[in-house]
N, C-alpha and C positions, 0 to 999 in steps of 0.2 A: 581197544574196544571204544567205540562211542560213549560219549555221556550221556549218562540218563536222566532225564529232563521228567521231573513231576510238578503236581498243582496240590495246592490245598488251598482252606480258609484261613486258617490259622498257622504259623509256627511260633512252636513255644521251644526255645534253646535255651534248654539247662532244668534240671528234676529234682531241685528243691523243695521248700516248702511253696515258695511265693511261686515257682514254673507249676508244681501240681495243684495248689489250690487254684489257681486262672484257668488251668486248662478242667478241672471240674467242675468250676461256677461256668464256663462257658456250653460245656456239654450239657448239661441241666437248662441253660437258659437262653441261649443263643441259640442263632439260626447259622448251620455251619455246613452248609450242602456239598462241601467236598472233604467235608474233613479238620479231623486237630491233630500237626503233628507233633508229638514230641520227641527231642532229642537230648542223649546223653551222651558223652565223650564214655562215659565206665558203664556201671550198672545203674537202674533203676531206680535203688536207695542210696547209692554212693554219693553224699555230697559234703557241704558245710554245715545243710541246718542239723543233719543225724545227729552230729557231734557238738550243738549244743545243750549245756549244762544246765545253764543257771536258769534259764525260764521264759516267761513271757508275760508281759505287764497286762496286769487290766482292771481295768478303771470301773468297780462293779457298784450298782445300788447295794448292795448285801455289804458291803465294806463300809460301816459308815464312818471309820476314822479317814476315808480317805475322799477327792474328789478330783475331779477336772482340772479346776483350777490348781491344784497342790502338782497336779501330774506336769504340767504345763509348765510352773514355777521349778520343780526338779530338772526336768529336760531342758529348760533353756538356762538356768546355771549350770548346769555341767556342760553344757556347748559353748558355755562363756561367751552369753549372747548374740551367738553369730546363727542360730536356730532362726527358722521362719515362722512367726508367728500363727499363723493362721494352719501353715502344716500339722503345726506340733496341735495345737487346738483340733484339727479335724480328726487326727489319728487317734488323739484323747479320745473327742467325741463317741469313737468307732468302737473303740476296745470292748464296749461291752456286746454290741452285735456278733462281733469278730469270735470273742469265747464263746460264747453260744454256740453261733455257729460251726465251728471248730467240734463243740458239744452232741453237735448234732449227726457229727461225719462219724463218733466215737470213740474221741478222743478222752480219754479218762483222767482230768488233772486231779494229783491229790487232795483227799477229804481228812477231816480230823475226826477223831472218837464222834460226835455229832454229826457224822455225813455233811458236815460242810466245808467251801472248799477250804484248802490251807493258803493262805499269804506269809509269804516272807517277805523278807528285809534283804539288801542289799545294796550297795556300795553307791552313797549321794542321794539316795530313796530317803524322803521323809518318814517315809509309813511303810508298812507292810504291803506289799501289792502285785507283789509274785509269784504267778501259778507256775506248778510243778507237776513232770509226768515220771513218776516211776522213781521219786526222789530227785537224782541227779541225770535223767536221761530224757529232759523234756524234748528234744530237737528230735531225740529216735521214735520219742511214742507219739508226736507228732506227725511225722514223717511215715510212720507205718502204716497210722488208719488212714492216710490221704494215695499210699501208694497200693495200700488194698482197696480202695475205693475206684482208681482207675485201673485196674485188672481185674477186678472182678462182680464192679457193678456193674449188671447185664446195659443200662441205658445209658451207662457213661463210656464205659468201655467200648462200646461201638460207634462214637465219635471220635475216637482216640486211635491213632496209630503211631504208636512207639520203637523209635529209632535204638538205639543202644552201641556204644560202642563207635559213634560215629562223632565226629568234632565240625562243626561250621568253621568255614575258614576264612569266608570273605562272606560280607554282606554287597546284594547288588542292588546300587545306588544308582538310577540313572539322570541324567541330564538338568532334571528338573530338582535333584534333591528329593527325591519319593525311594524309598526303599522300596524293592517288588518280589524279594525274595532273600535266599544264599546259596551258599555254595557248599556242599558237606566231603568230609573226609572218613570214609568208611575205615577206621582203625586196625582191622582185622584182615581183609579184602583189598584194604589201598586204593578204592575206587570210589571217585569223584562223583557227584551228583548234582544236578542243578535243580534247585526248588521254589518254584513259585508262588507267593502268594499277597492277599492284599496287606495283611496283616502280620507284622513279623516282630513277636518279642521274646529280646534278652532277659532271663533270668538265670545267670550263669553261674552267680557268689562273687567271691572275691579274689585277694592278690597275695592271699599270704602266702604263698610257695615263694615271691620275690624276696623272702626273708631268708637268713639259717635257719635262726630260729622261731618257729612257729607253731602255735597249737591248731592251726590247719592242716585239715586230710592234702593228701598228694597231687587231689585234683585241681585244688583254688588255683592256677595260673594265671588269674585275669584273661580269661580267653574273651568274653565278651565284651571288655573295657577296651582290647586291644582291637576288637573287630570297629567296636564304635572310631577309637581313633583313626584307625585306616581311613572309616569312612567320611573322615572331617566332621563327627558331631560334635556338639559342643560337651566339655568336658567340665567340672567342676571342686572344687575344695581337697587335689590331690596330697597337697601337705600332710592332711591328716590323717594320720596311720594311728590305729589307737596297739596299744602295746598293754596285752594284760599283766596285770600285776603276778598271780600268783600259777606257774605253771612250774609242773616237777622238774627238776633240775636233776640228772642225773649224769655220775662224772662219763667221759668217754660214750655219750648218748645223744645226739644231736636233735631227737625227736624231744617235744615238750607233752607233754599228757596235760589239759587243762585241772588245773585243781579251782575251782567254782569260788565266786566273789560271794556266793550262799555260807559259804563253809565261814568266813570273817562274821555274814551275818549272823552265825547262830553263833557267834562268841569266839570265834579262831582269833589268832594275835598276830602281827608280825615280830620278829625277835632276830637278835644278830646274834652271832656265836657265843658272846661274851652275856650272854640272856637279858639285855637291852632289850625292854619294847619301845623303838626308834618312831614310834607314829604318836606319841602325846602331844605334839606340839601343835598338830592339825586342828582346827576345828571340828572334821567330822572322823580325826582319828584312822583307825584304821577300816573303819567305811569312806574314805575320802573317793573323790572323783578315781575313774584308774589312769588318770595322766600323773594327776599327784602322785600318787602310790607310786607309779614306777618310777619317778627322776627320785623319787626319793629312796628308793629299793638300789636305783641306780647310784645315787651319793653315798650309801654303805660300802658298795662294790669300788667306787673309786677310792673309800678308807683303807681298802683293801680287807672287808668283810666280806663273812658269807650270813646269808638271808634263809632264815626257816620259817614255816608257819606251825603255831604252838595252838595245836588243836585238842590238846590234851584240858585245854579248858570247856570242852564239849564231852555230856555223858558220852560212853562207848555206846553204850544202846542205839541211844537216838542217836549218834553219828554212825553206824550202820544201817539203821532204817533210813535215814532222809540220805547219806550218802554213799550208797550200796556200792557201783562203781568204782567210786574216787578207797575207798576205803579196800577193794578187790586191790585195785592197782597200786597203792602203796604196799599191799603186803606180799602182792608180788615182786614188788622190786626190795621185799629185805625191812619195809619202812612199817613198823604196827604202831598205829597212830595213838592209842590209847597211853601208851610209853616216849615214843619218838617223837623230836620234830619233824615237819615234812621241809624235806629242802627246796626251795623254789628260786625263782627268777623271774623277769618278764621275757613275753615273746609277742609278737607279730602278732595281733586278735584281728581286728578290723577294719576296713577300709571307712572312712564315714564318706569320703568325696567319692567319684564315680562319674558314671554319664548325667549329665544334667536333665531333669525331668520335674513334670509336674507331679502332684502326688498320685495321678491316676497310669503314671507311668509313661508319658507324651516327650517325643525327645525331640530336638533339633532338626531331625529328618521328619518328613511326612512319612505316616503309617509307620514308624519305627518307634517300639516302646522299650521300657527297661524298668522290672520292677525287682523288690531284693535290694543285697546290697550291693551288687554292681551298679545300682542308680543312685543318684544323690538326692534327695526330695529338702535336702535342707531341713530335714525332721532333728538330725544328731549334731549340725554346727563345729565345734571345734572337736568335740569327745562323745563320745555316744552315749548316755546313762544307761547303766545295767538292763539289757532283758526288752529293750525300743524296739531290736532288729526285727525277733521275730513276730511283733503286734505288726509294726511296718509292712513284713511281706502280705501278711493278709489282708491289711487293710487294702494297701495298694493296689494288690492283686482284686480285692472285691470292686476297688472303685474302677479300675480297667474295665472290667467286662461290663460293667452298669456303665460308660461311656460307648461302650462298642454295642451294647446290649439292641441299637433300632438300626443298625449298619446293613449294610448287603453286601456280605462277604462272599462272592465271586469272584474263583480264582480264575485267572487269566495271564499270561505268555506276554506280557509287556515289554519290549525291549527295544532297546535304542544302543546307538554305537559303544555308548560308555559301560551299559552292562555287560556288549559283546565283549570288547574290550578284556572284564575282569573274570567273563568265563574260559576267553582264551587262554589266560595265564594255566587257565589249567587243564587244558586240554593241547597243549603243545607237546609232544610226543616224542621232541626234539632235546627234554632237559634230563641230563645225564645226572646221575650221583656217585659217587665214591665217600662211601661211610668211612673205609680205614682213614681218610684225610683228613676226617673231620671230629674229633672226641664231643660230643655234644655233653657229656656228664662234667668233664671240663670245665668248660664254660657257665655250665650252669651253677657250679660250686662255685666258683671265681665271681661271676654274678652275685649269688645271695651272699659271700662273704662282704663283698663290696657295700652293699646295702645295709647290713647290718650294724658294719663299724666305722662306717661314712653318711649314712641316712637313719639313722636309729633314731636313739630314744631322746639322745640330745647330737645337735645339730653346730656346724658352722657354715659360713661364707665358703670355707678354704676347703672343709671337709665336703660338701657338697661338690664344690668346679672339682674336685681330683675323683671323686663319684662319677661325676659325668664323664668326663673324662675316660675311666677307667669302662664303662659301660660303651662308649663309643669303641674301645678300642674291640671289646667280646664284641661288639656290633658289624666291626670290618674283620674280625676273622670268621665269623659266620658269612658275610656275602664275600669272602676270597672262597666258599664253597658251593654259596647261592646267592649269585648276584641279584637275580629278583626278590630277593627278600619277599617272595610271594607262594609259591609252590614248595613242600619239602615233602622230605622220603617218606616221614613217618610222624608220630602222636611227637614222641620227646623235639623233635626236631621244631614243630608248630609249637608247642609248648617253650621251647627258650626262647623263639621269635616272639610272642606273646610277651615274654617276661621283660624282653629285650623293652619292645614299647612303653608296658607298664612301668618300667625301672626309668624312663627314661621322662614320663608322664613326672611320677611322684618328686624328683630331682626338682625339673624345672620348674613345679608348683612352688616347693619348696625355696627356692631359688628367690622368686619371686614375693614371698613372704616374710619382711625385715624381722618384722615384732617377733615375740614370742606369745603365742595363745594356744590354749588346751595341747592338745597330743601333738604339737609342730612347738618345738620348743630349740629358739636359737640361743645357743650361750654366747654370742655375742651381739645379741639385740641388747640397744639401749633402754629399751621398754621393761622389759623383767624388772629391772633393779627397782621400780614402784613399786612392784608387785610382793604381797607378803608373804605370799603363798609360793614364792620363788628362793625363797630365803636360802635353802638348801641346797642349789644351783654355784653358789661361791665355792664347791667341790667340782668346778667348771674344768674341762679340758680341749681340746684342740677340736676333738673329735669323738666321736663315740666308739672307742676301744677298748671300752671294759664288756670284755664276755663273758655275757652269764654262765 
């Protein structure tokens, strides 16, 4: 069959918080005469933001222990100065707009006995300044009222036409460096689409599936990191993989359930088996940065300790109220929190680097945005401070559409040889597959093992080149199946190509980074040993092979 070639104003790839908040500030206030498409690889709510925990910062008059300036100062020591000033300042600026508005769509953050809102504490936070949806499930009650708003408000919802189940595979970039569109892969159907438009934004999430382990849903591949690479956009700060401290540990379970950086704020401990609370020696304890937290969760593990969190220092009450979830899921797994430790580790949380962008989302290419955390705005620097991501997407996502907001978004069939070029790949009728040849689950295991215990939480020279290494070699058994490393059979197939990139991104960032700063930490940089807050690091090893 033919490809099916369509137009719009907008594409927005990926249905997060940051993809559904832009494509609703745009229906509401832009001029969009062909349309906003939206796309998902899964379903509709299926993402990264669903599934966070801990919250969302914001910087409110009503708060008066807290300000601008303090938020500003928190954000960029925990990025260990490598923050952009003026980002982090603007985003501050915004947070109170941003909750409002957020407020407005009916979004419900928690109130205390006085109807006003609740602030918590978390991990590097000065002060209190942590709204919460539903206790522990702000990413979901977030996520809901913005995915009921584009289904079923009558004036939004008729700008919007919603993909599902379909993955972008290429962006088409022509001649001139102008994005004019992509290329989609119907999931279900296996049938390719070509889609035009003036305006085309990633908001995809992240990479943490390139992990074992990770408190990431199944879908985070870096699909949109990876399309940017294809497309030669510039790329930024990939070293930094932040690694949460405290995620359930369960033996013969590879999956991590996040246990919330909230849970330490309202008095949780860290503790080793031996009932050592191993974090006194920190200055901010065991609310430290989460790079701290975890080489130093990771120096227990290489004593050959195991790591609990001793939540039994929180009423049972109020740790069912505020952590309704997290407190479900332990006592389904055997673990009642009011008696038990909970057993943890780190995994895989965040990407801080990504496509390079300004804060209003503007990347390398003409007409090609990226907002979320597939983009880098230099808001998070080396480590991200608790609960940035999800102010970040809105803001970003608000300051997009207010750039684009006097545009004349008509779509139109632009194309020059180099776009022909990248729709051919996929409409060549000529590329054969043979799945038994190929074990794609394989590969993909071999992969995130690789990453884990060569690209983790602490790092070498030696450990990285036998990473790459090793990723190059899954890279040439993948193209002894598909030499074009361009067209594949299916989702999983796109998805190890994706990770292939990204794995291969984060390495050579890595690579390229002597010192040791925030969540890139090499044990054989010269640098560390100034540092005092590395102390804990002389439990150094070749490579990181201690598995949580």
């Amino acid at each position: 069959m033919p490809m099916k070639h369509s137009t719009y104003s907008v594409i927005i790839v990926g249905s997060g918080i940051a993809g559904l908040y832009a494509a609703i500030k745009m229906s509401e206030t832009m001029k969009v005469p062909d349309g906003i498409l939206l796309i998902t690889k899964s379903q509709l709510a299926e993402c990264n933001s669903r599934y966070a925990q801990g919250g969302i910062v914001g910087v409110l008059p009503e708060n008066k222990s807290d300000s601008i300036s303090l938020h500003i100062a928190d954000t960029i020591k925990a990025g260990c100065g490598l923050c952009d000033f003026n980002v982090v300042k603007f985003i501050s600026e915004n947070s109170n707009n941003a909750i409002k508005d957020l407020m407005k769509y009916g979004v419900k953050f928690d109130k205390n006995d006085k109807n006003e809102l609740n602030f918590t504490l978390e991990g590097a936070h000065s002060v209190r300044r942590i709204l919460h949806v539903g206790g522990d499930a702000t990413g979901y009650g977030i996520e809901k009222e913005l995915v009921n708003k584009v289904k079923n408000d009558p004036v939004i919802s008729s700008n919007i036409t919603i993909y599902e189940q379909t993955l972008a595979t290429d962006l088409l970039v022509d001649s001139k460096n102008t994005c004019r569109g992509i290329i989609t892969f119907n999931t279900i159907s296996h049938e390719y689409e070509t889609i035009y438009a003036p305006v085309t934004v990633l908001a995809t999430g992240g990479t943490g599936q390139v992990y074992k382990y990770t408190t990431n849903p199944v879908v985070t591949t870096g699909d949109g990191l990876a399309l940017a690479i294809r497309a030669n956009a510039q790329i930024k700060d990939m070293e930094f993989i932040q690694f949460h401290p405290t995620a359930l540990s369960i033996e013969n379970d590879d999956s991590r359930f996040l246990i919330s950086e909230s849970v330490r704020g309202e008095g949780a401990r860290l503790v080793n088996q031996n009932g050592e609370y191993f974090m006194d020696s920190y200055p901010q304890k065991d609310l430290s940065p989460r790079d701290v937290v975890a080489r130093a969760i990771y120096a227990q593990f290489a004593k050959g300790n195991k790591v609990y969190l001793d939540a039994n220092l929180i009423n049972i009450d109020k740790f069912k109220n505020r952590f309704p979830n997290i407190y479900k899921t332990c006592l389904d797994n055997g673990i009642d929190v009011e008696h038990d430790f909970i057993p943890v580790s780190p995994a895989a949380h965040y990407c801080m680097g990504g496509i390079k962008t300004e804060v209003n989302g503007k990347t390398s290419i003409s007409n090609l945005y990226a907002i979320g955390e597939v983009a880098c705005t230099s808001l998070h620097g080396a480590n991200r401070l608790a609960s940035n991501s999800l102010l970040e997407c809105v803001v970003s996502a608000f300051e997009l559409v207010n750039t684009l907001s006097n545009s004349e978004l008509h779509a139109s069939q632009i194309i020059d040889e180099k776009i022909m070029n990248t729709i051919k790949q996929y409409s060549d009728s000529e590329f054969e597959y043979d799945s038994e040849m190929f074990n794609v689950d394989n590969l993909l295991q071999k992969l995130k093992t690789v990453m884990w215990e060569k690209v983790g939480i602490v790092r070498t020279e030696s450990s990285l080149m036998k990473a790459l290494s090793d990723i190059e070699n899954i890279e040439t058994e993948f193209k002894k199946y598909n030499k074009s490393f361009s067209k594949c059979s299916n989702l999983s197939e796109y998805e190890l190509r994706n990770l292939i990139y990204v794995s291969k991104c984060i390495i050579n960032f890595a690579l390229a980074r002597k010192e040791s700063v925030g969540a890139h930490f090499r044990a054989d940089s010269e640098v560390q040993k100034s540092n005092k807050d590395m102390n804990y690091a002389e439990e150094k090893t070749n490579d990181s092979k201690v598995i949580a």
